[in-house]
PASEBA-1860 file (N, C-alpha, C; in nm, 3 decimals):
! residues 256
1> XXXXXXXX> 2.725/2.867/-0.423/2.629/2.896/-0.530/2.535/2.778/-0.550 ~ 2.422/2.798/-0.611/2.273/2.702/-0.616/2.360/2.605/-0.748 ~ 2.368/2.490/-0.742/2.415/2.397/-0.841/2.361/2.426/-0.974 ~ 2.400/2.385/-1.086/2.317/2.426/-1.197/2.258/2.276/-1.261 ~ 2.389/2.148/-1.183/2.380/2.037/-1.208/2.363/1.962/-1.073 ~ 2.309/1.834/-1.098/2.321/1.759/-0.977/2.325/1.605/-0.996 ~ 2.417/1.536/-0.957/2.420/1.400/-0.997/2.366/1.312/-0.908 ~ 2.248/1.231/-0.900/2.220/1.144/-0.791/2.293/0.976/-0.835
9> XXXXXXXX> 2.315/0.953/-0.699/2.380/0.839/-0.700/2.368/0.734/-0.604 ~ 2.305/0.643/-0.618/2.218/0.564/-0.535/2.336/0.425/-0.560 ~ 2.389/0.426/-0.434/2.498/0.286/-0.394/2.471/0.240/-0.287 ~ 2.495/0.089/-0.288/2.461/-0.036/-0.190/2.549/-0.106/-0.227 ~ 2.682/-0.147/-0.148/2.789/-0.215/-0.117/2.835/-0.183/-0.211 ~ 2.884/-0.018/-0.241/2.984/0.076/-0.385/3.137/0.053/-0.331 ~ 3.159/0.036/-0.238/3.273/0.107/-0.141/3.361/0.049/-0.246 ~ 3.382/-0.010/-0.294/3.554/-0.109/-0.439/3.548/-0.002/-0.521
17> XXXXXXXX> 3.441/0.079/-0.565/3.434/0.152/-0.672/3.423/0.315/-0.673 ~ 3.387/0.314/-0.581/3.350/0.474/-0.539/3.439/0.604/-0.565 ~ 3.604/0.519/-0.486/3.701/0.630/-0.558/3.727/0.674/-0.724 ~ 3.705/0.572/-0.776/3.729/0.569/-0.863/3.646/0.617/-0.999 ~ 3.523/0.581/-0.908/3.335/0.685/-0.937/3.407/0.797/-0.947 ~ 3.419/0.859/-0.825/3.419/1.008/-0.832/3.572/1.082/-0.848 ~ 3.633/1.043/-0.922/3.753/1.042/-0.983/3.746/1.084/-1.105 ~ 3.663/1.003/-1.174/3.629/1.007/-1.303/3.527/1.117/-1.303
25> XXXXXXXX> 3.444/1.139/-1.250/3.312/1.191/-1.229/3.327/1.347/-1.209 ~ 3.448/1.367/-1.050/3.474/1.519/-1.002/3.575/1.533/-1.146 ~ 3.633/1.479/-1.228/3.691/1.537/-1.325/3.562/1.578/-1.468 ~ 3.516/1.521/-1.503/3.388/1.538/-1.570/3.309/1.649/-1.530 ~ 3.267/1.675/-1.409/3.194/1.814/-1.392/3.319/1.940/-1.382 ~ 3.419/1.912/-1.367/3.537/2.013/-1.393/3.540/2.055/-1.495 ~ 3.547/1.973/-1.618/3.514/1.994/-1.726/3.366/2.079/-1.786 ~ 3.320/2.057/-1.722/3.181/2.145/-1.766/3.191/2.270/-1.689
33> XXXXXXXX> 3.277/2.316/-1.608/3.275/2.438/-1.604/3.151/2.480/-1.491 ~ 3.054/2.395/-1.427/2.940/2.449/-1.383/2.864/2.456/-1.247 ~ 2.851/2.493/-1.152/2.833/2.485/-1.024/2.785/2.341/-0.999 ~ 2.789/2.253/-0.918/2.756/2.103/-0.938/2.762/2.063/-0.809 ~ 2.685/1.989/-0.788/2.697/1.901/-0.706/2.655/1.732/-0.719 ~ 2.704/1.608/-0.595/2.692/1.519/-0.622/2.635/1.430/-0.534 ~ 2.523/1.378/-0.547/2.389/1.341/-0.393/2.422/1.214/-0.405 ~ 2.507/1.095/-0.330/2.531/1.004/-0.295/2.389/0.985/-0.198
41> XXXXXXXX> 2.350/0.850/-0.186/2.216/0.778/-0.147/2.309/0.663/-0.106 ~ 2.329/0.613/0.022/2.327/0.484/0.080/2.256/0.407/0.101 ~ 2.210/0.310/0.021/2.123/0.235/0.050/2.105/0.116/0.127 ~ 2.166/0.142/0.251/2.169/-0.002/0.351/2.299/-0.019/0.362 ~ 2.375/0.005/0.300/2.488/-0.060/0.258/2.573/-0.166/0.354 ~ 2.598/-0.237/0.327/2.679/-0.372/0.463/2.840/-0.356/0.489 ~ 2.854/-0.298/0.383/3.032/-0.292/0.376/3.059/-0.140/0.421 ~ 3.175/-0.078/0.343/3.250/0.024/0.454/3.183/0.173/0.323
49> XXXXXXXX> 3.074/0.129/0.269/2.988/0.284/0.145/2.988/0.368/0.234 ~ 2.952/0.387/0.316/2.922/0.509/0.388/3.037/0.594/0.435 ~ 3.121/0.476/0.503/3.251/0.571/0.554/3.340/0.607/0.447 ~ 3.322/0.581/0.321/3.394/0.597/0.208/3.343/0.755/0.145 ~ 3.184/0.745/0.186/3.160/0.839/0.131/3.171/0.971/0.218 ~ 3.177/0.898/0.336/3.183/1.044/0.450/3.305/1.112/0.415 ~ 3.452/1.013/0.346/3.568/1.064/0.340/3.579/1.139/0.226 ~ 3.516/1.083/0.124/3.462/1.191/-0.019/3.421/1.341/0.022
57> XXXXXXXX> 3.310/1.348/0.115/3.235/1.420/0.187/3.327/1.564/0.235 ~ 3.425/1.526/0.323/3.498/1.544/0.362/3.591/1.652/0.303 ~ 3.674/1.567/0.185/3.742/1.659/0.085/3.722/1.694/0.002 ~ 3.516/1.707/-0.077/3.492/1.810/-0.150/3.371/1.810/-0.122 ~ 3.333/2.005/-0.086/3.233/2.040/-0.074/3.120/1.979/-0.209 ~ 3.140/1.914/-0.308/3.046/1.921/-0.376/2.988/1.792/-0.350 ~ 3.038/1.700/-0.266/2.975/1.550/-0.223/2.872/1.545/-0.117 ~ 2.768/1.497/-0.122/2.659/1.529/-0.061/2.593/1.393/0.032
65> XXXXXXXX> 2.581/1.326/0.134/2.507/1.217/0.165/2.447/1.212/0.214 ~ 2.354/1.111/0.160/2.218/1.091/0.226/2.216/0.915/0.258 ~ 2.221/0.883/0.362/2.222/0.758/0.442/2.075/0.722/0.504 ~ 2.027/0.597/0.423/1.921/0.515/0.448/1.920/0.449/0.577 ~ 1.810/0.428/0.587/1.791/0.337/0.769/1.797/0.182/0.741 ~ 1.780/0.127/0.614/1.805/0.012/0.552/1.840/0.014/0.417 ~ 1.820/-0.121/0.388/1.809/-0.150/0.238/1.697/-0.110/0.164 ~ 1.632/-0.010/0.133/1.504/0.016/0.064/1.503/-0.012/-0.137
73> XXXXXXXX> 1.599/-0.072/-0.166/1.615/-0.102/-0.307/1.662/0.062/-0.384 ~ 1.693/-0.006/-0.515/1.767/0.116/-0.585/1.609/0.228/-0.590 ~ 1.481/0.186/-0.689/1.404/0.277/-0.680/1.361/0.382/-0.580 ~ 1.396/0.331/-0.451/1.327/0.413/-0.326/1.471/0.527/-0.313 ~ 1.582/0.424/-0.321/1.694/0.537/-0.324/1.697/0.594/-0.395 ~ 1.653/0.627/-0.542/1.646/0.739/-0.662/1.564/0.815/-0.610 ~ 1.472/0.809/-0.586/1.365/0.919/-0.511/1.388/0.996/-0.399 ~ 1.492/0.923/-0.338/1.501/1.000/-0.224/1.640/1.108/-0.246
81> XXXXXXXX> 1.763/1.046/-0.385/1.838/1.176/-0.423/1.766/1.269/-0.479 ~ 1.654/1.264/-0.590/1.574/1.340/-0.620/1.521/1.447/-0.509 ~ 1.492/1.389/-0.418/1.417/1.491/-0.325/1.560/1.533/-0.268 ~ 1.635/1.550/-0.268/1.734/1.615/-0.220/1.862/1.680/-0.315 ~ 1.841/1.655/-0.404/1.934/1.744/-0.543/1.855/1.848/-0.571 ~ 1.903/1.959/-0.551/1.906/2.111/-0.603/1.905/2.153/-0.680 ~ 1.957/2.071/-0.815/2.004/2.107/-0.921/1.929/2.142/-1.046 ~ 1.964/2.240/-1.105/1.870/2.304/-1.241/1.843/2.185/-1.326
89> XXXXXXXX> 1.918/2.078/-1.332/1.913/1.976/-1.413/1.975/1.841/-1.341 ~ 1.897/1.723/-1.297/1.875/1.619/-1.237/2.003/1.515/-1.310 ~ 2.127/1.411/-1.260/2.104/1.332/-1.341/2.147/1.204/-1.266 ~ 2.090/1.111/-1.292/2.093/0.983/-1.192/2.180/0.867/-1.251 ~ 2.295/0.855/-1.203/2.407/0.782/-1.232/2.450/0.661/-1.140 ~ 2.481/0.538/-1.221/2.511/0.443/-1.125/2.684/0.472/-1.128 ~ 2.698/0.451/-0.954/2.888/0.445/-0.897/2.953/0.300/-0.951 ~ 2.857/0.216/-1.082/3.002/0.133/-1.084/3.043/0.119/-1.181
97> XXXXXXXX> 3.062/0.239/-1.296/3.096/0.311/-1.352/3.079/0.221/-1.496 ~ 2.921/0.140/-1.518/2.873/0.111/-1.644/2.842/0.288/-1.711 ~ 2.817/0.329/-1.608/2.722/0.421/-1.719/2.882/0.563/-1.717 ~ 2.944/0.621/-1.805/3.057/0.692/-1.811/3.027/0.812/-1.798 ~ 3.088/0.854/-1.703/3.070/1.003/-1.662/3.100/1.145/-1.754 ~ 3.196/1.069/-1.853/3.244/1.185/-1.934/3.112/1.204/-2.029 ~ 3.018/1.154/-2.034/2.913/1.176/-2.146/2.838/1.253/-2.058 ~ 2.844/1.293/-1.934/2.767/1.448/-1.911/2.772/1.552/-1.972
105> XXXXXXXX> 2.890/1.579/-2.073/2.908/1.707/-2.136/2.780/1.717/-2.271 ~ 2.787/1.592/-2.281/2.697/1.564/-2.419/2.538/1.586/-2.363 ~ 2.526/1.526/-2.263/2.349/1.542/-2.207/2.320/1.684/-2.163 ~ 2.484/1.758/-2.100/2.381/1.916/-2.060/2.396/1.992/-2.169 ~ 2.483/1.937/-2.305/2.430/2.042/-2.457/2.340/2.013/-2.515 ~ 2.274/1.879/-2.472/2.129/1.891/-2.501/2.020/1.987/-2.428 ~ 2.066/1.950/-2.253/1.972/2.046/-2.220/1.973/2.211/-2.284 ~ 2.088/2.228/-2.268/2.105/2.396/-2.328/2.075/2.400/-2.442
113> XXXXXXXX> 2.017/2.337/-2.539/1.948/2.317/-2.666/1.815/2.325/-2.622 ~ 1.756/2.336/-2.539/1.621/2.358/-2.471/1.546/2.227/-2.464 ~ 1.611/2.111/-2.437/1.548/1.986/-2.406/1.538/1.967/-2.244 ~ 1.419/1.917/-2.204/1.398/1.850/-2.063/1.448/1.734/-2.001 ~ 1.426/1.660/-2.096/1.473/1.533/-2.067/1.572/1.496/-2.170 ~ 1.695/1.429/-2.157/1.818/1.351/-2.241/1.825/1.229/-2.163 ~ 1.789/1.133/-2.270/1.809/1.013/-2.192/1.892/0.934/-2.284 ~ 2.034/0.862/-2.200/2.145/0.833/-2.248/2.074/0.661/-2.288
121> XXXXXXXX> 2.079/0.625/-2.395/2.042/0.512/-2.429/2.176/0.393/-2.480 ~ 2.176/0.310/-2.438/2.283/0.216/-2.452/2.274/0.112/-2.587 ~ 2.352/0.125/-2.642/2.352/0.089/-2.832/2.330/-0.035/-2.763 ~ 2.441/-0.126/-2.646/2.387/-0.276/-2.685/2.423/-0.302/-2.537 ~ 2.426/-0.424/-2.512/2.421/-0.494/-2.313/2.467/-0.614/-2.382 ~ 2.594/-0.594/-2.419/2.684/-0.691/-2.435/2.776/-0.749/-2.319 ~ 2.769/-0.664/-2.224/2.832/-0.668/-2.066/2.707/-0.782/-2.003 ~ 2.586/-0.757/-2.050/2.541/-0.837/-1.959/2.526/-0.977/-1.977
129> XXXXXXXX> 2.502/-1.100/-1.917/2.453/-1.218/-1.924/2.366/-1.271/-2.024 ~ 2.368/-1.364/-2.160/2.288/-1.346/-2.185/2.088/-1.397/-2.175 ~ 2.137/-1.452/-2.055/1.999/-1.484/-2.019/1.911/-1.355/-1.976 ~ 2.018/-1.273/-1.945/1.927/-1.145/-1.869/1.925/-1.056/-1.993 ~ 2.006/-1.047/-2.050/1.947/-1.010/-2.216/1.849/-1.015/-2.269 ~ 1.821/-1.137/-2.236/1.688/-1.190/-2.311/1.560/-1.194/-2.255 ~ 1.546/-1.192/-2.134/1.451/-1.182/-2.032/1.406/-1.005/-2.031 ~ 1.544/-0.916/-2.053/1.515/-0.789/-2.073/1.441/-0.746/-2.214
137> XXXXXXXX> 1.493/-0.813/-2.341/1.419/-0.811/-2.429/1.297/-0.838/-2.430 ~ 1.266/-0.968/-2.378/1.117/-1.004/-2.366/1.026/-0.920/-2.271 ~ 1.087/-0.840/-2.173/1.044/-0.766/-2.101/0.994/-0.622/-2.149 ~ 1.070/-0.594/-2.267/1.050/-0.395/-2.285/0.967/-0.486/-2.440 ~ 0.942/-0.587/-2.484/0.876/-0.597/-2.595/0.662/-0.615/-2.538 ~ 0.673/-0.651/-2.414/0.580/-0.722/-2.328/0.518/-0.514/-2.308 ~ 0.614/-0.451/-2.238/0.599/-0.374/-2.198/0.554/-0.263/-2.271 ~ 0.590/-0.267/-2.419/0.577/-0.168/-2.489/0.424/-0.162/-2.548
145> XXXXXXXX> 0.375/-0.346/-2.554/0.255/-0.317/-2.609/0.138/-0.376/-2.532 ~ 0.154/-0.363/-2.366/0.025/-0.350/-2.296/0.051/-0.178/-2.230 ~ 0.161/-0.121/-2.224/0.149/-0.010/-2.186/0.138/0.123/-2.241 ~ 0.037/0.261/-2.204/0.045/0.350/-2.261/0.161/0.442/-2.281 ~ 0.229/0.388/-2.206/0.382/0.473/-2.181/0.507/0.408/-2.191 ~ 0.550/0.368/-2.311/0.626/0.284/-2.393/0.744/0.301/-2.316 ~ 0.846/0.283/-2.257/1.031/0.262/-2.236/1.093/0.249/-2.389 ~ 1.166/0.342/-2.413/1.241/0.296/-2.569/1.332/0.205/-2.468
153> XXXXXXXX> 1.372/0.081/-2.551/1.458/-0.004/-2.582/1.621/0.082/-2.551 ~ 1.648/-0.009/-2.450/1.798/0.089/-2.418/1.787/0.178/-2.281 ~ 1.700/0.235/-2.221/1.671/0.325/-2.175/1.670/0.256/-2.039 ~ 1.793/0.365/-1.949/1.754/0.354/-1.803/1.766/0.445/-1.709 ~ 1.792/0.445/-1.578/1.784/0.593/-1.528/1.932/0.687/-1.554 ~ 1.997/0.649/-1.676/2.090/0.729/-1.649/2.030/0.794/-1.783 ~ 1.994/0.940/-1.724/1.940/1.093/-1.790/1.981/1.188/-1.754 ~ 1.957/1.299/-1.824/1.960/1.430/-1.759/1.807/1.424/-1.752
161> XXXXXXXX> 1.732/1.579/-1.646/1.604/1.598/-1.601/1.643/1.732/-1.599 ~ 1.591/1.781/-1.659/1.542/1.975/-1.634/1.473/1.961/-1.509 ~ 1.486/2.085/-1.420/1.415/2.089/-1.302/1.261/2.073/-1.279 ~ 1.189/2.118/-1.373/1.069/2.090/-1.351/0.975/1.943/-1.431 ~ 1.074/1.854/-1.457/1.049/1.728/-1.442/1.081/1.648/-1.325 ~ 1.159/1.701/-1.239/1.241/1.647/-1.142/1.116/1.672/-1.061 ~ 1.054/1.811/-1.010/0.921/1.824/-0.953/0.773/1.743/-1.031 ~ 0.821/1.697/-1.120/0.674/1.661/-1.116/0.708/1.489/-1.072
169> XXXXXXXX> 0.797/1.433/-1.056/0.806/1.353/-1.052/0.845/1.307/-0.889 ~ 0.858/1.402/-0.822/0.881/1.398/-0.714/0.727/1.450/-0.615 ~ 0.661/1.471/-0.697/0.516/1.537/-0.706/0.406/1.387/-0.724 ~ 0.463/1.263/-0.763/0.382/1.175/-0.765/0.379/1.053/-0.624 ~ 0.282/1.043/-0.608/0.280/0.972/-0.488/0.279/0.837/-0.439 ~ 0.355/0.769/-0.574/0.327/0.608/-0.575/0.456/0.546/-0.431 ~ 0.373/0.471/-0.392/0.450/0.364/-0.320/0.548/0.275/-0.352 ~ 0.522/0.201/-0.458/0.564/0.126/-0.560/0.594/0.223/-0.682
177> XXXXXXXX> 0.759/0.207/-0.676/0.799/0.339/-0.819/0.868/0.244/-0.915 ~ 0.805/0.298/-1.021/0.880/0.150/-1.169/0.930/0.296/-1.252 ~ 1.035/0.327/-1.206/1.113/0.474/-1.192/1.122/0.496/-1.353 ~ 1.108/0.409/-1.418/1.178/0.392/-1.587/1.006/0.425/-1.628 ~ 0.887/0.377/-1.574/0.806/0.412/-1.644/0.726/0.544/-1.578 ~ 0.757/0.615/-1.501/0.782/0.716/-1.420/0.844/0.849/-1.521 ~ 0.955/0.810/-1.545/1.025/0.892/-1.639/0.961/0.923/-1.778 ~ 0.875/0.826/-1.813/0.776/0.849/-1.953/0.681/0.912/-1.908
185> XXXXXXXX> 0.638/0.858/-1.869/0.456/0.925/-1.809/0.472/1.047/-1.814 ~ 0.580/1.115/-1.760/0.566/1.267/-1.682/0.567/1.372/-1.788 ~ 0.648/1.320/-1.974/0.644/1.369/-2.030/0.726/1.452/-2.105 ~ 0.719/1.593/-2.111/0.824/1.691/-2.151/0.940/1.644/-2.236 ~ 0.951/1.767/-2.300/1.070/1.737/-2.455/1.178/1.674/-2.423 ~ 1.217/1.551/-2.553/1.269/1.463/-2.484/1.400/1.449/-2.612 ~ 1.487/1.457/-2.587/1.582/1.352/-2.694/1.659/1.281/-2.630 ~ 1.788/1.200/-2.718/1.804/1.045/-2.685/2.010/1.110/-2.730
193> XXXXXXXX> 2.040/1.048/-2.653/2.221/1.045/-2.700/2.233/0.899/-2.682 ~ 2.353/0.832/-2.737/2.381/0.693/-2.714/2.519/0.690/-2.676 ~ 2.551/0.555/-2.607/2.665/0.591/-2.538/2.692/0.399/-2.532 ~ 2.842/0.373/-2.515/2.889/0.229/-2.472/2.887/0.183/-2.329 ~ 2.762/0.109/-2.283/2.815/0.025/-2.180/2.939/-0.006/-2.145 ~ 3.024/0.012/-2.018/3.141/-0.043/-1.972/3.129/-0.121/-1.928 ~ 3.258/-0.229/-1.884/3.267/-0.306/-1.775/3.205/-0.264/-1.670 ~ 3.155/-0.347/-1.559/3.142/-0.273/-1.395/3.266/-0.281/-1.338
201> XXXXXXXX> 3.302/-0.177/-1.277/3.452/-0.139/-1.250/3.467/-0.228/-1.104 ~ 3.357/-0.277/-1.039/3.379/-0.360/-0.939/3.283/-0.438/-0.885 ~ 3.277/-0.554/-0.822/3.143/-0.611/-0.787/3.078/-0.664/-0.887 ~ 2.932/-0.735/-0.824/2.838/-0.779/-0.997/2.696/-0.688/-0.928 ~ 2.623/-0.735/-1.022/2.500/-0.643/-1.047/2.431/-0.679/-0.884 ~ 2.354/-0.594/-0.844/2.272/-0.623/-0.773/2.160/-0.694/-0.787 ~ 2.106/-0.685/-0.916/1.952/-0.731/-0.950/2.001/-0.877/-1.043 ~ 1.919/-0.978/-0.972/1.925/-1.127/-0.985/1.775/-1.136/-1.090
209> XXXXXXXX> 1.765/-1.236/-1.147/1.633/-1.283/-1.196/1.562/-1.221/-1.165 ~ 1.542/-1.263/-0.991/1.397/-1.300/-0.917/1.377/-1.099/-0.885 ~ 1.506/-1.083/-0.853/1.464/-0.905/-0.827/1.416/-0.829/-0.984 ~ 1.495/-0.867/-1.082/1.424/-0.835/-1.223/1.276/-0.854/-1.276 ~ 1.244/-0.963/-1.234/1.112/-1.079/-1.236/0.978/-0.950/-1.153 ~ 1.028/-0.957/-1.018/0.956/-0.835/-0.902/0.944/-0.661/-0.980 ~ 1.034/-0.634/-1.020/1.032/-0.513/-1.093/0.971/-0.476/-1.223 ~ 0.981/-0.584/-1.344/0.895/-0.585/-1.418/0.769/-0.623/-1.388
217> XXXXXXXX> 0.675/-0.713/-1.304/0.602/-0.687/-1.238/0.524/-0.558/-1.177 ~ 0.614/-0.486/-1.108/0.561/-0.349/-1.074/0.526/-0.225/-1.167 ~ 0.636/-0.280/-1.288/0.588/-0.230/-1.419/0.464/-0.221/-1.463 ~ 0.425/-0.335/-1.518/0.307/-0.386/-1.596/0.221/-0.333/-1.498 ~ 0.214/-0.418/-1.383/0.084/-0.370/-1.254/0.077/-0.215/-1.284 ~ 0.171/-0.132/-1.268/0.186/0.003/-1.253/0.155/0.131/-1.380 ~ 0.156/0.102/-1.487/0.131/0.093/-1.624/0.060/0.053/-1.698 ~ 0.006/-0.015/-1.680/-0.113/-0.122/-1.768/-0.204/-0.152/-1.649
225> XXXXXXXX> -0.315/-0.158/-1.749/-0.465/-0.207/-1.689/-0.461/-0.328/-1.752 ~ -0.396/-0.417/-1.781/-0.424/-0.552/-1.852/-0.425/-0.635/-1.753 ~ -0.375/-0.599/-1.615/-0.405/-0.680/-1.553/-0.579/-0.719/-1.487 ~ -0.580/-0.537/-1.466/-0.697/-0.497/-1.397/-0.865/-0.599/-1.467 ~ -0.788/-0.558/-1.597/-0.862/-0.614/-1.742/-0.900/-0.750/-1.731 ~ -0.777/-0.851/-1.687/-0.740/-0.978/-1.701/-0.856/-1.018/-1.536 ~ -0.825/-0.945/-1.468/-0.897/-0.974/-1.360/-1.055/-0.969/-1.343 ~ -1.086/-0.829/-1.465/-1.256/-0.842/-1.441/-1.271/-0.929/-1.515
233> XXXXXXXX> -1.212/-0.978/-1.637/-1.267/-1.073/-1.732/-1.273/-1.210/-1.637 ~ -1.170/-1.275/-1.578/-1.196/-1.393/-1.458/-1.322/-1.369/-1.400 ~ -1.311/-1.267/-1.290/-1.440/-1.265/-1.210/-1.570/-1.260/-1.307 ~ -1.591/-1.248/-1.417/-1.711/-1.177/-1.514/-1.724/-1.402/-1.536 ~ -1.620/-1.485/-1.599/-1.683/-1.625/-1.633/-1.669/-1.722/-1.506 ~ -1.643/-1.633/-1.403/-1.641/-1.723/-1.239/-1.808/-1.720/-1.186 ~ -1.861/-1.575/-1.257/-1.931/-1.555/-1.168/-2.085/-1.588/-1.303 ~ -2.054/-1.628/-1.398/-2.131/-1.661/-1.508/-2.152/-1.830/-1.480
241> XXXXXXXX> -2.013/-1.934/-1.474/-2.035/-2.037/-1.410/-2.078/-2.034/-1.322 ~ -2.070/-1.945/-1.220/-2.181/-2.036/-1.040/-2.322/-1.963/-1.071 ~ -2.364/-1.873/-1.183/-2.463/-1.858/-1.186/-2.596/-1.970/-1.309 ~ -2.452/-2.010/-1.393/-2.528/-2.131/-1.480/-2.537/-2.291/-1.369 ~ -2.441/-2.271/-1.249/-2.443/-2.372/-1.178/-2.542/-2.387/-1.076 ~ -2.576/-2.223/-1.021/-2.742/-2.254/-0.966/-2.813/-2.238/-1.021 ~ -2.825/-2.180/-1.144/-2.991/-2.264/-1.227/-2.978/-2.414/-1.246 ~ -2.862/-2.443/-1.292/-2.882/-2.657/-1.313/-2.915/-2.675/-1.243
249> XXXXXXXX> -2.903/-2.618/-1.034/-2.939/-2.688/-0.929/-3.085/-2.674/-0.911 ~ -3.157/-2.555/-0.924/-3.262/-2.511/-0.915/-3.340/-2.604/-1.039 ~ -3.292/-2.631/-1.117/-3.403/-2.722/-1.213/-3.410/-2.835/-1.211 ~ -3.280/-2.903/-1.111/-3.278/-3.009/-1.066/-3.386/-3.044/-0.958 ~ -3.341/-2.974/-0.883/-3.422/-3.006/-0.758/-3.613/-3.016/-0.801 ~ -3.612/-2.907/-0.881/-3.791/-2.882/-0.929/-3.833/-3.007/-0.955 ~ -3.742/-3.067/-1.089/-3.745/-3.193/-1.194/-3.772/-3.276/-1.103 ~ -3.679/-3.276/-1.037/-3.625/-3.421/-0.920/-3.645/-3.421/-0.773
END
C-alpha cells in the first residue's frame, strides 16, 4: 500500500545508533496504526551505515535506502529523502535519537487537524555546548531581523510536511539549500508542538563551529538581500571616491 507516512533520515557515520533508531522508531509507527515507511539517506558514510542499513533493509519491508556517492552534507541528503519519500505526510528525523520518535503520534494529530506543516520545536538545547548555544542564539536573533522569512527560535528539520509542501519544496531549484529557511518560505498552515531534546544516543554532533559558521552564512546570503544591499552600498562610495579622486587629479594637473 502507498505510505500515508514517511520518515526521512539522513545518516553519516549512524551505524552505534541505528538499531536502536529504528527500534524505537518501527515501534512508534506501529503505534500509529498507518501504512509507513522509512527513507534512510547515506551520506558518505566511512563506517559500517550502510551495511547496517542494508540489514534493517532486509528484515522490514518498510526500510528504504538511498546511498550517496559521497559526503554531500546533511542538507543535500534531506533533499534527496524528500525526493524519494512517498508519503502523504513528509517527516525528517535525525537517527541519533535527539529528536524522539514517539512524538510522531502528536505531529500526525496535527496533521489530521488539517495542518500542513507541524514543526516540533525544542523548549531548550541544554544537551548542547554552551558556546554553540550561544552562537545559535546570536544566529536566529541576526536571522530573524535581516530576513523576510523568520525561523521561530527552536525550530529544525524535525517536522511533519503534508504532501504538497513536500512538492513545492522539492520544486525549488537552489543549489545551496538553508533547508530551515526553505521550510518558511514555502509557507502553508503551520502549527508548533514542543518536545525535550535527548541525549545523542551515540557519537557527537557532526556540525563543528566552522560547519555552523558556513551554514548560517548560506542562510543570510540565501534569505536576505542585506548582503546584496551591503555590497551596492560599497561599490556606490568606491566608486564616488575614484570619481572625487579624478577630479582632484584633473584640477591638479590644469592648476599645475
Amino acid at each position: 500500500a502507498k505510505p500515508a507516512l514517511s520518515l526521512v533520515v539522513p545518516c553519516y557515520n549512524e551505524a552505534s545508533c541505528l538499531a536502536s533508531f529504528w527500534a524505537r522508531a518501527g515501534d512508534a509507527l506501529d503505534a500509529l496504526g498507518l501504512p509507513a515507511e522509512a527513507v534512510f539517506v547515506d551520506d558518505g558514510s566511512r563506517d559500517a551505515t550502510l551495511a547496517v542499513l542494508s540489514a534493517l533493509a532486509a528484515r522490514d519491508p518498510r526500510v528504504r535506502v538511498v546511498s550517496l556517492s559521497r559526503n554531500f552534507g546533511k542538507e543535500v541528503a534531506l533533499a534527496a529523502g524528500l525526493d524519494h519519500a512517498s508519503g502523504d505526510a513528509v517527516v525528517p528525523i535525525d537517527a541519533d535519537l535527539q529528536h524522539p520518535p514517539e512524538l510522531l503520534s502528536e505531529l500526525v494529530a496535527k496533521w489530521r487537524e488539517g495542518h500542513d506543516v507541524v514543526i516540533a520545536l525544542r523548549r531548550d538545547r541544554a544537551t548542547d555546548p554552551a558556546a554553540r548555544r550561544i552562537a545559535s542564539d546570536l544566529f536566529h536573533r541576526l536571522f530573524s531581523r535581516v530576513s523576510a522569512v523568520p525561523v521561530p527560535p527552536g525550530a529544525g528539520d524535525f517536522r511533519l510536511m503534508a504532501r504538497p509542501v513536500v512538492e513545492a519544496l522539492r520544486a525549488m531549484p537552489e543549489r545551496i539549500r538553508y533547508m530551515k529557511g526553505m521550510y518558511a518560505w514555502v509557507g502553508f498552515r503551520t502549527t508548533n508542538v514542543e518536545y525535550d531534546v535527548e541525549e545523542r544516543a551515540a557519537g557527537n554532533s557532526r556540525y563543528g563551529l566552522v560547519k555552523l559558521w558556513r551554514l548560517a552564512l548560506d542562510g543570510v546570503v540565501s534569505f536576505s538581500s542585506l548582503p546584496l544591499r551591503l555590497s551596492s552600498i560599497l561599490g556606490a562610495l568606491f566608486a564616488l571616491v575614484a570619481l572625487a579622486y579624478g577630479g582632484w587629479l584633473v584640477i591638479r594637473t590644469i592648476l599645475h
